[in-house]
C-alpha positions as CSV (number, residue, x, y, z in Angstrom):
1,X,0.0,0.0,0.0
2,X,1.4,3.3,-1.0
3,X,2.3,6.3,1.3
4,X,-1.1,7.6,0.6
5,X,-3.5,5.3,2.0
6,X,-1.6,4.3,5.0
7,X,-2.5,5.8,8.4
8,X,-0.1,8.0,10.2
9,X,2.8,6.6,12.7
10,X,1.4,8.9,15.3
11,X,-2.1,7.4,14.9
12,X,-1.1,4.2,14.6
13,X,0.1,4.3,18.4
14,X,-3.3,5.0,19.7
15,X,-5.2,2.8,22.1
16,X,-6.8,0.0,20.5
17,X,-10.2,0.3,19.3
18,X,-12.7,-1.5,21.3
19,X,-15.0,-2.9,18.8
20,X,-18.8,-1.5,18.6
21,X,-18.3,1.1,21.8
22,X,-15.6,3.0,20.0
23,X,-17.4,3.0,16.3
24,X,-20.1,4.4,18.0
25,X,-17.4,7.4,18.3
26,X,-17.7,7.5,14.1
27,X,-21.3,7.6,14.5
28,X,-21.4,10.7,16.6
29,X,-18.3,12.8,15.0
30,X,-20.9,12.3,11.4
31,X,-23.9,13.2,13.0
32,X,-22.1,16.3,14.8
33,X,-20.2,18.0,11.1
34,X,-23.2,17.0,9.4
35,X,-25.9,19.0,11.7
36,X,-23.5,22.1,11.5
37,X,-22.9,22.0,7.8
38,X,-26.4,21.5,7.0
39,X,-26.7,25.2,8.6
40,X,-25.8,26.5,5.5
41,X,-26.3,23.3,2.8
42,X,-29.7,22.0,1.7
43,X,-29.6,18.4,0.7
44,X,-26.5,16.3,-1.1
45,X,-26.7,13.8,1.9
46,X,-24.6,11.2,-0.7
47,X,-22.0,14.0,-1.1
48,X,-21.5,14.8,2.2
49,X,-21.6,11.2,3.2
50,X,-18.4,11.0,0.7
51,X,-16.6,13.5,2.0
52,X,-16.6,12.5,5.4
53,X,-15.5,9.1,4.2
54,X,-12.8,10.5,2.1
55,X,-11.3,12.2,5.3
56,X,-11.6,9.1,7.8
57,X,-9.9,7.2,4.6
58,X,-7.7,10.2,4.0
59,X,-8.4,10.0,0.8
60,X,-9.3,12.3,-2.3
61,X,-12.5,13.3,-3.8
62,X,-13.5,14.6,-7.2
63,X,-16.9,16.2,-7.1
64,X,-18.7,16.4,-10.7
65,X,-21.7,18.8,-11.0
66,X,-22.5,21.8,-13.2
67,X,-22.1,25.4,-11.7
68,X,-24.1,26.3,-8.7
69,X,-25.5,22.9,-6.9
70,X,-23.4,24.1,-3.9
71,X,-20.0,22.1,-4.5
72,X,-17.9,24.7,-3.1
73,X,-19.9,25.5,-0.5
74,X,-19.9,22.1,0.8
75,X,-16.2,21.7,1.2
76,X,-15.5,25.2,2.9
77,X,-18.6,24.0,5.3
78,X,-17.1,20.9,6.0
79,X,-13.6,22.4,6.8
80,X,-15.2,25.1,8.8
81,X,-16.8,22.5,11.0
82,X,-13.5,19.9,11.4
83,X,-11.4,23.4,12.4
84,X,-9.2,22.2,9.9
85,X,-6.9,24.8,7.8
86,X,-8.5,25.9,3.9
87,X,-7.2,26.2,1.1
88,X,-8.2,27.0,-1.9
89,X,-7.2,27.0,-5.9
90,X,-9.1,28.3,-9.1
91,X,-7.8,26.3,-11.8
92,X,-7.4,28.1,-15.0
93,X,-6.2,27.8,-18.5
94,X,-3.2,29.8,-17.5
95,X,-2.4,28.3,-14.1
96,X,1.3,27.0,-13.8
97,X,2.3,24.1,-11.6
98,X,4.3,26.7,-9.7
99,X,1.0,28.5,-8.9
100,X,0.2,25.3,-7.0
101,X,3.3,24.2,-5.6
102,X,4.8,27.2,-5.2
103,X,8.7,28.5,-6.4
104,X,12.3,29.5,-4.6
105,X,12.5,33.5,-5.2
106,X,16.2,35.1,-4.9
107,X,15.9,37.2,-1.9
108,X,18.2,40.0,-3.1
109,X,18.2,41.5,0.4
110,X,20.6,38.2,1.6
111,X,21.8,36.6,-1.1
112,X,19.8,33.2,-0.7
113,X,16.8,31.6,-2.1
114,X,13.7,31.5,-0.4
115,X,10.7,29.5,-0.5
116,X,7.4,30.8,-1.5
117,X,4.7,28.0,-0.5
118,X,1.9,27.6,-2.7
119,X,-1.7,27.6,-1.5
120,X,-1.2,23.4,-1.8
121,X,0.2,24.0,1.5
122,X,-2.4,23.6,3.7
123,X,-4.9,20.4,5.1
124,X,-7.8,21.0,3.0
125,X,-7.8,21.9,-0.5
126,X,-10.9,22.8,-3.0
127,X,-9.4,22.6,-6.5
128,X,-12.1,24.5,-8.0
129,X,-13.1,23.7,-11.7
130,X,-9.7,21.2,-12.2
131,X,-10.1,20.3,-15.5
132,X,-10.4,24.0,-16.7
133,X,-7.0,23.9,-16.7
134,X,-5.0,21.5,-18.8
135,X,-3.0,18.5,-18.0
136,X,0.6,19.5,-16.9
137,X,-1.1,22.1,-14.2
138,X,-3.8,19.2,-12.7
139,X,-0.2,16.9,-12.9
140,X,0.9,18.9,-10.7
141,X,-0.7,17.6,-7.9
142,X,-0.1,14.2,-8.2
143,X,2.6,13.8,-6.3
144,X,0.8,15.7,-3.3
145,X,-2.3,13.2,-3.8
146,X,-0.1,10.5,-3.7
147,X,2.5,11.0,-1.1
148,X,1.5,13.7,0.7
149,X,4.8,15.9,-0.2
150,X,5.8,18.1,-3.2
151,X,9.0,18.7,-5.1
152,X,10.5,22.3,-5.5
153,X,13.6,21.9,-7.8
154,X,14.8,18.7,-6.6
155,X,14.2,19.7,-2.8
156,X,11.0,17.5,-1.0
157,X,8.7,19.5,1.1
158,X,6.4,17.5,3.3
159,X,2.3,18.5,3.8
160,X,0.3,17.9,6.6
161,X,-1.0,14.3,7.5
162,X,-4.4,16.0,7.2
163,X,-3.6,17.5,3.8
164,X,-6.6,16.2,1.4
165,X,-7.6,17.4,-2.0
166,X,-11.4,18.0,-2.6
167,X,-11.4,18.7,-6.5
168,X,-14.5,20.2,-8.5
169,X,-15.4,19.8,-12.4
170,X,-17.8,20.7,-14.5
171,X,-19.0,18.2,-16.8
172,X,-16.2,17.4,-19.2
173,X,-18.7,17.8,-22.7
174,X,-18.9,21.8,-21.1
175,X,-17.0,24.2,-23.8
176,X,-13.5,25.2,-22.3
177,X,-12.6,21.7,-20.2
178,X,-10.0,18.9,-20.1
179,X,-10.6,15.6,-19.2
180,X,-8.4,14.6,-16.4
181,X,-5.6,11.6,-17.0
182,X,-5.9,8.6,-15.9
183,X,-3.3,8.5,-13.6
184,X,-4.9,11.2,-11.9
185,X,-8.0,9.7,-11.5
186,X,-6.6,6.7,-10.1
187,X,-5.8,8.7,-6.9
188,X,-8.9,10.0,-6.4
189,X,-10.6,7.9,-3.9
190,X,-14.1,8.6,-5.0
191,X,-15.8,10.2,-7.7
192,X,-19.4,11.6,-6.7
193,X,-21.6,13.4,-9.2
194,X,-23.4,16.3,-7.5
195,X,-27.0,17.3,-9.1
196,X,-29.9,19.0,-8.9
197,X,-31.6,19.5,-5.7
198,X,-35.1,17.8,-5.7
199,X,-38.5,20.1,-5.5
200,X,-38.3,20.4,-1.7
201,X,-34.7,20.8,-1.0
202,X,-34.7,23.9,-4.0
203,X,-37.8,25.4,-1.7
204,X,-35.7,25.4,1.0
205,X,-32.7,27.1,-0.8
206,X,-35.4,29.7,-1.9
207,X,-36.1,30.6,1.5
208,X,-32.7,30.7,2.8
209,X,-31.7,33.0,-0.2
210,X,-34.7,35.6,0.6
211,X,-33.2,35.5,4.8
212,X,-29.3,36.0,3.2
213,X,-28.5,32.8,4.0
214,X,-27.5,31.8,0.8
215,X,-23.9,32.9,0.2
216,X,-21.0,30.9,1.1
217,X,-20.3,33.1,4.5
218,X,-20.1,29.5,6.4
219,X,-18.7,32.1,9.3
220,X,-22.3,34.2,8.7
221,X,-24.5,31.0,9.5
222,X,-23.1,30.2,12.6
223,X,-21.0,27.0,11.8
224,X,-18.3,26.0,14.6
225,X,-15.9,23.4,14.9
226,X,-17.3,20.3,16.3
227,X,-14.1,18.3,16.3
228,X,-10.2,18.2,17.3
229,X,-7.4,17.1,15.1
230,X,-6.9,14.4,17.7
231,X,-10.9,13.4,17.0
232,X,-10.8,13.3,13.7
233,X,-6.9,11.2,13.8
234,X,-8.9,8.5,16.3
235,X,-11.5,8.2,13.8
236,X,-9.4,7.3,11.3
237,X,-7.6,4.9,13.3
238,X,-11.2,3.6,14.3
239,X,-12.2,3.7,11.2
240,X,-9.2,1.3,9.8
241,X,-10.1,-1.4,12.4
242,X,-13.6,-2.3,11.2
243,X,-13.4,-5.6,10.5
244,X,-13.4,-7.0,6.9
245,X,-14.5,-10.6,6.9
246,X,-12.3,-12.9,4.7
247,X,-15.5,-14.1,2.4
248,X,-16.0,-10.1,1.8
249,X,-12.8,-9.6,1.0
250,X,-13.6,-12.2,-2.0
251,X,-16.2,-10.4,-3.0
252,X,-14.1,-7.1,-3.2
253,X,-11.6,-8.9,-5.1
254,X,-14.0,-10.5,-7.4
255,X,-15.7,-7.1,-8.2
256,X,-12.7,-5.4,-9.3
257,X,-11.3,-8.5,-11.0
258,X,-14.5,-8.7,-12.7
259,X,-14.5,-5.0,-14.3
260,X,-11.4,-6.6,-16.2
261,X,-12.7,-9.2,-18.1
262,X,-15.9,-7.8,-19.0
263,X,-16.5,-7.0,-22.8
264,X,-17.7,-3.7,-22.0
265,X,-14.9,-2.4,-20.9
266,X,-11.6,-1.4,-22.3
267,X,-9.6,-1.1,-18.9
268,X,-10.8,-2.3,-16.6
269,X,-10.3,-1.4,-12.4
270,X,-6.7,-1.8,-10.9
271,X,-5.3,-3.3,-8.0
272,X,-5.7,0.5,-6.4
273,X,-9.1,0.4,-6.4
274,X,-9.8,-2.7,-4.8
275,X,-7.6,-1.0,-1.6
276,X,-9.9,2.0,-2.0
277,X,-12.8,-0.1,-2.4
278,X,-12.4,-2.1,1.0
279,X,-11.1,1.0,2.8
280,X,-14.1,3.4,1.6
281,X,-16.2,0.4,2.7
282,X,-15.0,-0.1,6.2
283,X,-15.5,3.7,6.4
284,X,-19.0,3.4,5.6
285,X,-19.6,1.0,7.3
286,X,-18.1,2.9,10.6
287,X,-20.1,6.0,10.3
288,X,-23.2,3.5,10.5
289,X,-21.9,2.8,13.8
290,X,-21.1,-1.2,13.0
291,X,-17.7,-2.9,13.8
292,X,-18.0,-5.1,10.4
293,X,-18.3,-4.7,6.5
294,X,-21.2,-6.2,4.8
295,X,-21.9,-6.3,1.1
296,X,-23.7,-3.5,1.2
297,X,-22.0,-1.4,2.6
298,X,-19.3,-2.6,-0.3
299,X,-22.2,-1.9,-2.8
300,X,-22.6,1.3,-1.8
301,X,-19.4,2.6,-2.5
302,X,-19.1,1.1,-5.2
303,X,-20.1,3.1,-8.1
304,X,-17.5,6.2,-6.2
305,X,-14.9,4.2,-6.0
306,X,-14.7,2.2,-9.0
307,X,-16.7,3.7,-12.3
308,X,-14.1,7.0,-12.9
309,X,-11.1,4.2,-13.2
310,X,-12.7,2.3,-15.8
311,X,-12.2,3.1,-19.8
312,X,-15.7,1.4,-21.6
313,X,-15.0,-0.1,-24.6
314,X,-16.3,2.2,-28.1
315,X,-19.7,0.5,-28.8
316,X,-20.8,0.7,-25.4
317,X,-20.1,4.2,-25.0
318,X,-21.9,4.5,-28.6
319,X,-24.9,2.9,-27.5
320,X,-25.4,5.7,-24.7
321,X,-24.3,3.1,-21.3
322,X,-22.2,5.1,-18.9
323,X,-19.6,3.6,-16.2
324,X,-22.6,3.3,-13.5
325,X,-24.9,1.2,-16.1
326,X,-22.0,-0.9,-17.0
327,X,-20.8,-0.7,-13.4
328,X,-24.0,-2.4,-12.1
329,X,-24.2,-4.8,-15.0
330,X,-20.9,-6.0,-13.6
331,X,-21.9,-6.5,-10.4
332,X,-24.7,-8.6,-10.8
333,X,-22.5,-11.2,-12.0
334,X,-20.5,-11.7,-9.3
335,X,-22.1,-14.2,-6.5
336,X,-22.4,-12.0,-3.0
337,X,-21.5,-14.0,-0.2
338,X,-24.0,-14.5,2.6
């Protein structure tokens, strides 16, 4: 497992985790971030459900949604109610890696170089719009995705252990975008589509816009930190102990295994996503409060996890079938275990 999707030495020296009574801790650290971010966002329980798991995973997300259905303002909401440090990027046709990274300036005044830190230097960071900007700028970032640490000519620069990206697109058929390589998607723990808010929820945004509630001042509608570093390190390590049984295991294995034979797709799911799968699945499965992963809770990550990793072969994409259609097609031929 790489650098990336281990947990931290420090963490890894906590107490042990004692079974149901301390994932009950997950239970309540969810309920607590998602009462105080729902102050200012209506709806998108599946996307705040992701992001939470994405942090206990520490793990990346990539949020996909046309303009205005709140992606944003769900991930300075989130940040705001962890106390955790913001960051945040606006990804452009002209941004340069060293606009993300950051550059060594010759400080005239002494003779030396000096290191300017870009705004990647920080625990949470909404890459607003990504694939508005093209490929060697969103590259940029992979090393920081992957290993939590950048390279400034030749010299490595650790981030924080907290340090994870939240990324927003627009849909990549929008005028003015680049799809985003492969081996960038491939670090992205989960994918999750953002839409529309139903009938009721866009009443309630209504409302909140005519009483000024509907800017992104998360400061303005009265959300406060609701967790410690320290709580939200313990979940993790809480969160890694959920217990994967060996026969669900199998079935992870067979999924992903599966996405690589199938006629309908060209490339199929790598070995990555089959760690990402059983770790977003034990994640789940510990904000529900349970000890144990069951097949649905490995269902239900699923279509995150795995669809943006797979390439579908020509016809299928011809005949209309996205990655969820074929995705689910998949599944149903591999035996769940009881």
């Amino acid at each position: 497992m790489s650098t990336g999707d281990t947990a931290p030495t420090a963490e890894a020296q906590a107490p042990d985790v004692q079974d149901d009574q301390d994932v009950g801790e997950l239970r309540v650290l969810r309920d607590a971030v998602l009462g105080e971010v729902r102050k200012i966002v209506v709806g998108q329980d599946d996307a705040l459900e992701g992001l939470l798991v994405a942090l206990m995973a520490q793990g990346h997300v990539l949020l996909e949604g046309v303009p205005g259905t709140a992606k944003t303002l769900m991930v300075r909401a989130v940040a705001a109610a962890l106390g955790l440090d913001f960051g945040r990027i606006q990804f452009t046709p002209d941004l340069m890696p060293s606009d993300v990274i950051g550059t060594n300036i010759f400080d005239l005044s002494n003779g030396k170089f000096r290191l300017t830190q870009g705004p990647i230097f920080t625990e949470l960071l909404l890459a607003d719009e990504i694939n508005r900007a093209p490929a060697k700028t969103q590259s940029a970032l992979l090393e920081a995705m992957q290993e939590r640490q950048v390279s400034i000519d030749g010299t490595r620069h650790p981030l924080s252990q907290d340090f994870t990206v939240f990324a927003t697109q627009n849909p990549v058929e929008q005028e003015g975008t680049y799809p985003l390589p492969e081996a960038q998607l491939d670090r992205f723990l989960l994918k999750i589509r953002v839409g529309y808010p139903s009938q009721e929820e866009e009443d309630r945004i209504l409302i909140g816009g005519v009483a000024g509630v509907g800017s992104v001042d998360v400061v303005g509608a009265g959300i406060q930190p609701v967790a410690t570093r320290e709580a939200v390190h313990r979940a993790r390590l809480i969160a890694s102990r959920v217990r994967v049984e060996p026969q669900v295991r199998a079935y992870i294995r067979d999924l992903v295994r599966a996405t690589r034979s199938s006629p309908m797709v060209l490339l199929g799911a790598g070995p990555r996503a089959g760690i990402h799968l059983m770790v977003a699945s034990r994640c789940i499965a510990g904000l529900e409060g349970r000890a144990f992963v069951t097949p649905d809770d490995v269902v239900r990550v699923l279509p995150s996890v795995v669809c943006h990793r797979l390439i579908l072969a020509p016809e299928v994409e011809l005949d209309g079938m996205g990655a969820d259609q074929v995705m689910d097609r998949i599944a149903r031929t591999v035996e769940v275990p009881r």
